[in-house]
C-alpha positions as CSV (number, residue, x, y, z in Angstrom):
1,X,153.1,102.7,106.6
2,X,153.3,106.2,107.7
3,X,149.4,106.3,107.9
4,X,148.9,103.4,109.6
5,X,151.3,104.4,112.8
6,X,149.4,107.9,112.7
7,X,145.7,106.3,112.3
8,X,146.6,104.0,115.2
9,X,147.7,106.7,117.1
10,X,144.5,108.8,117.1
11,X,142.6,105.7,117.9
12,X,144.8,104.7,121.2
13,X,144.7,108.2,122.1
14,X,140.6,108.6,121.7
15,X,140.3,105.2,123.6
16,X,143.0,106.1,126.7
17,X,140.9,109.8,126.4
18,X,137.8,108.0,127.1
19,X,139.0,105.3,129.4
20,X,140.0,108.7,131.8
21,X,136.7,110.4,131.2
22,X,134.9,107.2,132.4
23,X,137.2,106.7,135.2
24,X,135.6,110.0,136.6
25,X,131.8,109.7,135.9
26,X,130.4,108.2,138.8
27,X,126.3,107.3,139.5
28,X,125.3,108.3,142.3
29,X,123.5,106.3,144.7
30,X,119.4,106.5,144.6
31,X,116.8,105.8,147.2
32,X,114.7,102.3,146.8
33,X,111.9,103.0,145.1
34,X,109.4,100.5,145.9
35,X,107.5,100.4,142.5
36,X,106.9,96.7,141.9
37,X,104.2,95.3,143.8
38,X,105.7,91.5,144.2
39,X,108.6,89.6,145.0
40,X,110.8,89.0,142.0
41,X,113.0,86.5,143.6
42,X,110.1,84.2,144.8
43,X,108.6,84.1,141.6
44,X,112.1,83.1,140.0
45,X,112.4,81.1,142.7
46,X,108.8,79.2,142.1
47,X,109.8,79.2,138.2
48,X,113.1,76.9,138.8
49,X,110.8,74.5,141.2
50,X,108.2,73.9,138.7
51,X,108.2,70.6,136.2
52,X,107.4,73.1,133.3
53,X,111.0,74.8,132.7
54,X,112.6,71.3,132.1
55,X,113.7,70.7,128.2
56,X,112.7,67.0,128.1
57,X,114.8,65.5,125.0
58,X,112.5,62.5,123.2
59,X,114.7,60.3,120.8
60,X,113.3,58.2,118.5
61,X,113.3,54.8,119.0
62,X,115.1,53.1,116.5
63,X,115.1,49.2,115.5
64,X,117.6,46.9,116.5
65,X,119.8,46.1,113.4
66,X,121.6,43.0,113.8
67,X,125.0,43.7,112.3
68,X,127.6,42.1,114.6
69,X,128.5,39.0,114.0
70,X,129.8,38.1,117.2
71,X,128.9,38.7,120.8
72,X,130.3,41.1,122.0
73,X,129.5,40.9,125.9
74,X,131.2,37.5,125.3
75,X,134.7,38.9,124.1
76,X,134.4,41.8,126.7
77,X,133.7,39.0,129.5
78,X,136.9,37.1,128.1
79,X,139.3,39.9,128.0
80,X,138.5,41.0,131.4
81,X,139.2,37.2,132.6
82,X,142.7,37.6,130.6
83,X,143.5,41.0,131.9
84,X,142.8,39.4,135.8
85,X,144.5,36.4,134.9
86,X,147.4,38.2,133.5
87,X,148.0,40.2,136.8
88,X,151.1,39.1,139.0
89,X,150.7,38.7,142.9
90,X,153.5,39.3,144.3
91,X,153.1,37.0,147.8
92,X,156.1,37.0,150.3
93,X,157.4,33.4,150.7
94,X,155.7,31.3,153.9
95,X,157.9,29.3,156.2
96,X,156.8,25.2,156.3
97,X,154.7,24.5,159.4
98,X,154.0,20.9,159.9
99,X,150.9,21.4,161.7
100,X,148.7,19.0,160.3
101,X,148.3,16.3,162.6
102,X,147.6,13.4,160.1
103,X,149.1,12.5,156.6
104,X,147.1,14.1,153.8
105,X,148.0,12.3,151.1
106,X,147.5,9.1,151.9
107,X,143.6,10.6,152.7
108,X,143.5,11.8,149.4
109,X,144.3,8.7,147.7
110,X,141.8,6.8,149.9
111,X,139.4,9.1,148.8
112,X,140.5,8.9,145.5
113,X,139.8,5.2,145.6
114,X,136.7,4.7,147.2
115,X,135.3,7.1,144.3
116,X,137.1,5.3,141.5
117,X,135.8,2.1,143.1
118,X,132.3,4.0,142.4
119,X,132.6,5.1,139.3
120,X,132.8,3.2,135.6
121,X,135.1,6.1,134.4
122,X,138.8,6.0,134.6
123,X,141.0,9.0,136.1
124,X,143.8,9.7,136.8
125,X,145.3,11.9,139.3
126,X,149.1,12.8,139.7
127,X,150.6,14.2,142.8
128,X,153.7,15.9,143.0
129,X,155.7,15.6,146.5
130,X,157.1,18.7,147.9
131,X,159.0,17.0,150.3
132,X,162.0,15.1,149.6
């Protein structure tokens, strides 16, 4: 134990010693020397632009294995139906205006007539009265 708190020791005290030398060595500051005969930024530039740096990746195709045995754009088309139908609107409650100048009901079931007077097929239709 005693040799591990002394070997640490010498090492934080050669790394702080040569964290201070460091602190003092200082470059000094040369003249541009002009020895490259291009620009380096406008050919790293032009490399960049060009098509020819690109890493293109090519997968193989593979065949279609037909494994599912259901469709599934069919289940994903029915749960988003749920999901919307599902949703609560919460709608503030509307006064009654009695602005409709003619009875609607009795118009429906003229209409409703005339087309089971037309048809062969039998339906029928039940109206509920909000009005007492």
């Amino acid at each position: 134990m005693k040799t591990k708190s002394i070997l640490s020791a010498i090492i934080l005290s050669i790394l702080i010693g040569t964290s201070a030398i460091a602190e003092n060595f200082k470059m000094k500051e040369e003249a541009y020397i002009p020895d490259i005969p291009f620009n380096t930024t406008e050919i790293f530039n032009a490399y960049m632009a060009s098509d020819t740096n690109l890493f293109v990746l090519q997968l193989e195709e593979e065949a279609y294995i037909d494994d599912i045995p259901f469709n599934t754009r069919a289940i994903a088309a029915q749960q988003c139906c749920e999901k919307a139908m599902k949703q609560n609107f919460e709608m503030e409650e509307e006064a009654y205006i009695n602005d409709i100048p003619f009875d609607t009901k009795s118009i429906a079931w003229q209409v409703l007539s005339q087309e089971n007077q037309m048809s062969s097929k039998t339906t029928f239709y039940y109206f509920v009265s909000t009005t007492n």
